[in-house]
Structure formats: C-alpha cells, structure tokens
N, C-alpha and C positions, 0 to 999 in steps of 0.2 A: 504494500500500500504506500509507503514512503516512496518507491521509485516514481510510483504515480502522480503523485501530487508533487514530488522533486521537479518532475519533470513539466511540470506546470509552472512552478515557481521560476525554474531558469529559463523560462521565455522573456521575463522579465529582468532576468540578473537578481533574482531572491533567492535566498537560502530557508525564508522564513515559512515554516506548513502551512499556515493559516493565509500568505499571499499564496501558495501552489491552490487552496483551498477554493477560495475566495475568485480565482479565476478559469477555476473548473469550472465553479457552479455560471459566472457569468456565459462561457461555450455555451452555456444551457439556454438560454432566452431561444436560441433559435435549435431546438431539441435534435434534429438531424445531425445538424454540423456538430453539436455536442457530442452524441454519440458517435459519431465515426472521428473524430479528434481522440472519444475517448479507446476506440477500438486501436487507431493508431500507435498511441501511447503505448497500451497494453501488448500489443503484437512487437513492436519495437522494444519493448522490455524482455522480452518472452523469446526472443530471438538470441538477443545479447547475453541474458544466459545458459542459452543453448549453445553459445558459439564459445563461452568462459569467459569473456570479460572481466575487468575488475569488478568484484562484487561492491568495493566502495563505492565505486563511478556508479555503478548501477542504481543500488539507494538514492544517490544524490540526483538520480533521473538525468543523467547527464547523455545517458544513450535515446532516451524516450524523448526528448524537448523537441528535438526537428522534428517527428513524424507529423 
C-alpha cells in the first residue's frame, strides 16, 4: 500500500502519505481516469517486483509514479 500512495506523492516531489493520499482521491472526481491511473500504479509496482528491484525504491513508489 505505501508503494501506492508513494507513488502518488512523487508526482508531486512528496514524500508525505497523506499528499500521495490526498491526490489519489483527487484522480477520483473523474472515476475512469482514477481507476486506470490506479490500475497503472499497481501493475507498475507489480512488475518491479517481479523483475527484483530495490524493495526501498519500490515502497517509496518510485517505480509506480510515471505509469
């Protein structure tokens, strides 16, 4: 859940969960683009540590941010 919402935050250069939080839920007003933002996220996480990645990097959503 931390890569998740990491990964939300460093779109903005945060570190803080409540900014990853907080601009999750905003993707939300238009519900589609919310979820497939969020499907991206998660696939891009899910990939990275399939592939071994640093498991830091990964927490901090640093793989998850561009999708």
């Amino acid at each position: 859940m931390s890569a998740l919402i990491g990964a939300y935050a460093t779109v903005v250069f945060a570190a803080h969960p409540l900014v990853g939080v907080l601009l999750a839920l905003a993707t939300f007003l238009h519900p589609g683009r919310g979820l497939a933002g969020l499907i991206a996220v998660v696939a891009a996480t899910l990939v990275a540590r399939a592939l071994g990645y640093r498991v830091d990097a990964i927490g901090r959503g640093h793989y998850g941010y561009n999708a």
